[in-house]
Every structure is written in structure tokens, then in C-alpha cells.
Phi, psi and omega in degrees: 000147184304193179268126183280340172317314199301312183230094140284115217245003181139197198191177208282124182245350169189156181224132167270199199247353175215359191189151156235155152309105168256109154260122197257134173315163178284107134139338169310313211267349194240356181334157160253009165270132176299351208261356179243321182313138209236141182202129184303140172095345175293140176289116142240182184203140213257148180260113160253238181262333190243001177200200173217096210279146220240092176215170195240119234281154213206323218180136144253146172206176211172124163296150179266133169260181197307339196244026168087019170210174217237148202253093200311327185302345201258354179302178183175162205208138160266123148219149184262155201264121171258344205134209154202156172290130175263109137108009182306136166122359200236166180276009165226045144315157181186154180252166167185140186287175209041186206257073186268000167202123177276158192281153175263164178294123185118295173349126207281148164265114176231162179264163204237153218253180182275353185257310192298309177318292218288355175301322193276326209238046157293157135242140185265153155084114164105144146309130165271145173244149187246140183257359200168226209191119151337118194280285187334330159188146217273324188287001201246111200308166161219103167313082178255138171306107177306301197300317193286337184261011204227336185276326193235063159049188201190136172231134182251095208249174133177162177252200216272169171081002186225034145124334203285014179273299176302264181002302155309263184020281188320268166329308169297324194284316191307332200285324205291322170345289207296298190233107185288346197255002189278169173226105184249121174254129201238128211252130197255110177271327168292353147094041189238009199246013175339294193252074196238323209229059173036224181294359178263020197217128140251113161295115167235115203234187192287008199242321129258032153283101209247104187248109176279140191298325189304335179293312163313133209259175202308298209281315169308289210311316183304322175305317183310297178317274206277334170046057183015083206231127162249193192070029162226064187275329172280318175306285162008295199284328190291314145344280193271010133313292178269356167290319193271343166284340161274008154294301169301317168320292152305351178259306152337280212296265174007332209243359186089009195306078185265054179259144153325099203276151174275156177263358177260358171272325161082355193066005178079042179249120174268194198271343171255349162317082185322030169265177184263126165242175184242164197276346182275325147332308214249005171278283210314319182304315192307286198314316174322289172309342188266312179275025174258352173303111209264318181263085196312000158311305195251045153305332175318303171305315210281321233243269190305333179307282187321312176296337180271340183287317194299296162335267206308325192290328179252005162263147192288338181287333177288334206319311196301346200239316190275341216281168215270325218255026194259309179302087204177129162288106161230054173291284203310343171292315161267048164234312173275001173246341154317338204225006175072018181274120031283193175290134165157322175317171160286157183281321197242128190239119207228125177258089186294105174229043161267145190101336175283164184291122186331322185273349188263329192303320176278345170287307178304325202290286264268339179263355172274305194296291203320291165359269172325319194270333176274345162319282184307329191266327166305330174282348198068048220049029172322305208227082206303149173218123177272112174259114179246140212241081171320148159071035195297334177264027121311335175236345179242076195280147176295331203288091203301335187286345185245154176082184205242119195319309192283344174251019165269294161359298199277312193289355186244347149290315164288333157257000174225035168203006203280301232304318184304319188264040189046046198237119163234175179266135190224106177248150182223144196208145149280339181224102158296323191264020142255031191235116163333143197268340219270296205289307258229317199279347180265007154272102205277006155204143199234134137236093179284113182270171200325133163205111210251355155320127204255314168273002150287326136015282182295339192285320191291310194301330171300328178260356171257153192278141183321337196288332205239000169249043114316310193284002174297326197288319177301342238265316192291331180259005179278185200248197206260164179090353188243135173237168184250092187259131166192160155130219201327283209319338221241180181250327173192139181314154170177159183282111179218178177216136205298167182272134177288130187265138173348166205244348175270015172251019205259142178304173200265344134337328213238313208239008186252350183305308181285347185280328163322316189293302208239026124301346201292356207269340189276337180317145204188174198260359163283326172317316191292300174321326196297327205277314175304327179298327194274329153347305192261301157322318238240321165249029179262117152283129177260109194276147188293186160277090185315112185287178187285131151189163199275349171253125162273069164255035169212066137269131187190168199271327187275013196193056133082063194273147168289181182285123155006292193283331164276353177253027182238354170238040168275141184288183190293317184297292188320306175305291197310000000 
């Protein structure tokens, strides 16, 4: 560590148990050099006998004399304690945290050079990614332990406009840097990180995605169905009744089976089995069950039920779910181009989900996490996977009455159990205090960028450790691209500003905005027509086509079902 004699800045006037009283010489605080200038947030260090006790100016303050101004000689600094340098002045200087001697009254105040900051914010042990630049000095990479951020998760906070979409970017192409074996799925809800990461992204929006209804698990399927509608507790039961015998059904079949399946045995299938049936199956079961019905009173329920599966089934916005060529075992087929698999694949899976239908988007988010997190656990963690979750407090709202149960579920099973099956969490959020607090508390290094909220604010200031909240003050004011990063990943909390990434790599948001302004001159009324056509299109049900074949076995919801009424007097052979 340097010589600290060299910039002395005032000494000690009283010490607590987390911070001392400093008086600073006449001219250290207004100085015009960065290495004397005394500034909030700046880093110094009280020199004792066995260290360099380590703390960050938390407060200046300075008596008024009668004519309004302030006396340089009379200043003084609150500084809070972050730690100390062990062994300073020597080549096996080293930092650590907490307080093992505390400074005495009188102890000289000193500033610290660009080799002691790089002393303090070393990390020992484990790979580092460098994400940026020390704000306190510039010269000093700013490090985070790759291993600390990526096992025990990471949160990215900030509100819009102050950088944090790049800022992900950024931290993910770095991650990929390090570890080539990772798998990241990155949930896009703005379509904006398409092109963020080249040749390293696979992209998927609702136009190739092939998610099969059979994946979906009870509690989704019924959100599909039902678009959280109450009052369909009897249809609910009827489902999951009949759902695990056309799972059997469909297995019979495959298997050459022509035996009668019993309807309370299921073949040993629930209703959360990850196998395939067909919709057309679980109508004929629907009918069946209807026509055994002596009180044509309660037909209703069975009747509406059939019509919203029939509905969902000829609409084209579903088509990524419905489509006829799914009735089929293709899991490992949709596991391995979800998650990229084998290694070799592009690395990063950027899940685009603007465009899908509004009512569908938290069922999809909520079978992509499950996914991922039973993928880790049936694997035994073989093949670690980073779920980075954008907009994360829309499917995990703190408010329990909000949002959809089952995708708050899969992402809070992936934070406080992912880590054991190599499944970890990347949340990025604009209202930390409207994202469970449970999902939040389990991210073990934060960056918070600007936020002028008081209860995002309060949220932060909660998770962050005493050593570090002073740096909580900065939060309304920082500039764009600079965070306030701490806890595992840092060495000690601290203020830095990310590095700028190439403008074709920049989210699309950030480099496309001014050029909209000076297209507006092209606009014209085929322009307008195009935007209404695609408009229109984009919430339009299409019944599909049936394709040709010489056995009528797809009267079936993926392959185009006819109206109600032709498929309940179609013979028994023809449905199958």
C-alpha cells in the first residue's frame, strides 16, 4: 500500500463502534486535486498501528460565523467504517472487512492513492468479470466474483431511462465470457434484447415457438382455458378428472393398446404429467361424460366447457400451443432448443414476448421457469442454467392478490432451491417494492441504479449492510449508466459506472428512439392502413385449415375442430 504520510487530510475526533468524527485541515475539503479533495462518498483511511482502518465520508459539515460563510479550517466528516487494510505499506497488503482495532482519538486521516482503492476492491478467490469503472477513480476496473454473482443470484434495479437494459446486456455477454457452459434464458417482455448478443442468441417470439398444451401443467392449463374467470369450479373438476385418462389414451394408443382404459385409473397419470394427449381425446371424454347425463339441466357446464376448449383450439394467436403437429412426444425436442442444448448451441435464449396474447403471457412465463427449474433438478444439475427474469415484478407482484400464483411459484422455487440444482436467478426490475420481497431477499449481490422513488428506495436501503448505507443517499442522483453495487459479488459495496457496449449491441430501445422522430416525415395513409391491417390481424381468430387424409381421425382442436354440433354427431370411430 502506498505511504499514507504522503496526503494527510486532518485526524481523528471521536469514534463509535461504526464511524468517527474527522477534522480536516484548512484546505483538504475545497482542494481542486481529486487525491485531497474530501467529497461524500469518497473513500479514506485513519492510519493505526497494526492497519488502515478503511471508511466512506458519510456527512461534511462546518460551523457559520456571523457573515455566512464557512471556515475550511472548521469542517469536518462523518465517516462510516467498511473495513481495513491488513499489513499496509507492504506487497501482502490485503483488505477485510470489518473492524479488528479500532482508531483512537487523534489518529491521523489519510487519502488513498489509485493502488490502495485497487487494494481494497481486489477480490481473492473464484473468477472475476469486469463490468465498468470505479466512480472514485476511474483507473480502477470494477470487479465482480463471477462465482458469487451468478450461484447465489443477482438483481438489477432501476427505473426506466437510467441505462438498465444495457447494463444487463453488458453483465450477461460478460458472464458468457467466463462460463461457455452456461445456459441463459432471458425472459424479454419489450422484444428489445433480440439483437443485443449477435450470433449468440437465439431468439423466440410467438412465430417459432413450439410450447405444447400437454407441458403445461394443471394450474396453467386451467389460466389458459379459463383466463382466471370465477365461477368455473365445476368445469376445473371436470378437467382434472379427464385430463389424466386421455394422457392414457393416448398412451394406449402408441402402444397398440385396444383395451377399454377404466376411468378412475388414468393409466397412473395426474393431471401435472408431462406427457402428450390429444384435445380431441379429452372432448370425446367431455361428450361422453355429457351423455351419460339423465338431467339435461346439467349439461351446461359440459357444453360451456367444450366451447371455450373448441374456441382456444381454431384460434391462430394460440397456434405456438395448439398447432396440430404437437400431438406428439417432442419434450426433449422443446427442452433442447429452449435451454440450447447440446453445448455448442448458441448460448443465450432470448424469449421474446410481445405478441403473445395478453391473457396467455403469465401461463407462458410460469412453464418456461417451471421448466428450467425441473430440467435442473431431473438433471442433477448437469447443465447450469441463468434465468434472467426483465420486468420481474409482473409475474412475482409483492401483492399476493396480484399476478398469476403459479409463475410467482416457479420463479421463487428457482430462487431459494435453484442454486442446489445449478438453476440460478437474474431479476431485473424497475419497482423493487413492487417484487416479492421473499424473490428479492434471495439475491445475493444488487445493483441499484437511479431511483427516485422512497419506497423503492426503502427496499434497497434494507438489503443493503451497514458498512454501506451511506451509499443509499446517492440512489436519487446517480447518472445514467452508474450503480450502486454490493453484497457477495463486490469486495465492499461501492459506486461504479458500467462500460458502454457497441451501439449494435445496445438494447433497441436505447439506440432507435431519435431515429423514429426523423422517420415521421414518411408517414403516409398506406402506412397508416399497414399499421391497422397488422393491428387487427394480431387479435383475429382464424379457424386453421384441416389438413387432407383418408382416415377421419383429427377431428381434433390442433388440426382445425369443426363446430360443436358436428363433432358430437360424428360417429364414435371417426372422433378417435
Amino acid at each position: 500500500m502506498a505511504d499514507l504520510r504522503a496526503s494527510e487530510l486532518g485526524f481523528v475526533l471521536s469514534v463509535t463502534g461504526s464511524r468517527a468524527e474527522v477534522r480536516l485541515y484548512a484546505g483538504d475539503a475545497t482542494a481542486n486535486h481529486d487525491e485531497s479533495r474530501v467529497t461524500i462518498g469518497k473513500l479514506i483511511a485513519v492510519r493505526t498501528p497494526t492497519s488502515a482502518v478503511v471508511g466512506v465520508v458519510a456527512r461534511l459539515s462546518g460551523p457559520e460565523s456571523a457573515s455566512g460563510e464557512y471556515h475550511p479550517s472548521d469542517l469536518s466528516a462523518e465517516v462510516d467504517f467498511l473495513g481495513e487494510v491488513v499489513q499496509h505499506g507492504t506487497p501482502e497488503a490485503y483488505f477485510q472487512r470489518g473492524v479488528s482495532e479500532y482508531p483512537a482519538v487523534g489518529d491521523k486521516v489519510m487519502a488513498l492513492d489509485t493502488e490502495d482503492i485497487s487494494v481494497i476492491h481486489h477480490i481473492d478467490g473464484g473468477e472475476t468479470i469486469n463490468v465498468g469503472r470505479l466512480k472514485m477513480d476511474a483507473k480502477v476496473p470494477a470487479y465482480i466474483n463471477f462465482d458469487e454473482l451468478l450461484q447465489k443470484h443477482f438483481a438489477v434495479l432501476g427505473t426506466t431511462g437510467v441505462g438498465k437494459s444495457s447494463a444487463v446486456a453488458l453483465i450477461l455477454r460478460e458472464i458468457l465470457k467466463k462460463k461457455a457452459n452456461l445456459r441463459i434464458f432471458l425472459i424479454d417482455p419489450h422484444n428489445e434484447y433480440g439483437h443485443c448478443f449477435g450470433d449468440m442468441a437465439n431468439v423466440i417470439s410467438p412465430k417459432n415457438l413450439k410450447l405444447p398444451f400437454w407441458l403445461f401443467d394443471f394450474e396453467e392449463i386451467v389460466d389458459v382455458f379459463f383466463r382466471a374467470r370465477p365461477g368455473v369450479e365445476e368445469e376445473t373438476e371436470i378437467l382434472s378428472e379427464l385430463i389424466p385418462i386421455a394422457k392414457a389414451r393416448y398412451a394406449a394408443g402408441q402402444r397398440g393398446e385396444r383395451v377399454l382404459l377404466r376411468k378412475a385409473a388414468g393409466a397412473g397419470y395426474t393431471p401435472d404429467t408431462p406427457v402428450p394427449y390429444r384435445i380431441s381425446d379429452l372432448v370425446d371424454l367431455v361428450n361422453e361424460r355429457m351423455g351419460k347425463l339423465e338431467n339435461r339441466s346439467s349439461w351446461m357446464k359440459y357444453h360451456r366447457l367444450i366451447t371455450r376448449i373448441e374456441t382456444l383450439g381454431q384460434d391462430s394467436r394460440y397456434a405456438f400451443m395448439f398447432d396440430s403437429l404437437m400431438v406428439e412426444d417432442m419434450m426433449s425436442k422443446v427442452l433442447a432448443d429452449l435451454f440450447r442444448l447440446p453445448i455448442g448451441k448458441e448460448p443465450i435464449t432470448v424469449m421474446q414476448l410481445a405478441g403473445f396474447p395478453a391473457e396467455v403471457v403469465d401461463s407462458v412465463v410460469s412453464v418456461l421457469c417451471r421448466l428450467a427449474f425441473e430440467f435442473g433438478v431431473w438433471s442433477d444439475g448437469s447443465v447450469p442454467i441463468l434465468v434472467a427474469c426483465e420486468e420481474a415484478h409482473r409475474y412475482a407482484p409483492a401483492d399476493r392478490k396480484l399476478g398469476f400464483g403459479p409463475t410467482r411459484k416457479a420463479l421463487s422455487r428457482i430462487a431459494k432451491e435453484g442454486r442446489k440444482y445449478s438453476v440460478f436467478l437474474g431479476v431485473i426490475t424497475q419497482r423493487p417494492a413492487d417484487l416479492d420481497a421473499t424473490i428479492l431477499s434471495q439475491c445475493s449481490t444488487v445493483f441499484a441504479m437511479r431511483m427516485a422513488n422512497e419506497r423503492d428506495q426503502a427496499i434497497v436501503k434494507s438489503a443493503v449492510p451497514d458498512a454501506g448505507s451511506s451509499l443509499i443517499g446517492f440512489l436519487a442522483s446517480l447518472g445514467i449508466r452508474e450503480a450502486i453495487a454490493f453484497g457477495e459479488g463486490v469486495a465492499l459495496p461501492t459506486r461504479l459506472r458500467f462500460s458502454d457496449l457497441a451501439r449494435e449491441f445496445l438494447p433497441r430501445s436505447q439506440h432507435e428512439g431519435h431515429a423514429r422522430f426523423e422517420a415521421a416525415d414518411a408517414v403516409d395513409e398506406d402506412f397508416v392502413d399497414a399499421i391497422v391491417d397488422r393491428w387487427r390481424e394480431a387479435s383475429t381468430t382464424s379457424v386453421r385449415a384441416r389438413p387432407a387424409a383418408s382416415v377421419p381421425d383429427m377431428v381434433d382442436l390442433d388440426r382445425g375442430l369443426g363446430s360443436l354440433e358436428a363433432f358430437a354427431t360424428a360417429p364414435a370411430k371417426q372422433q378417435r
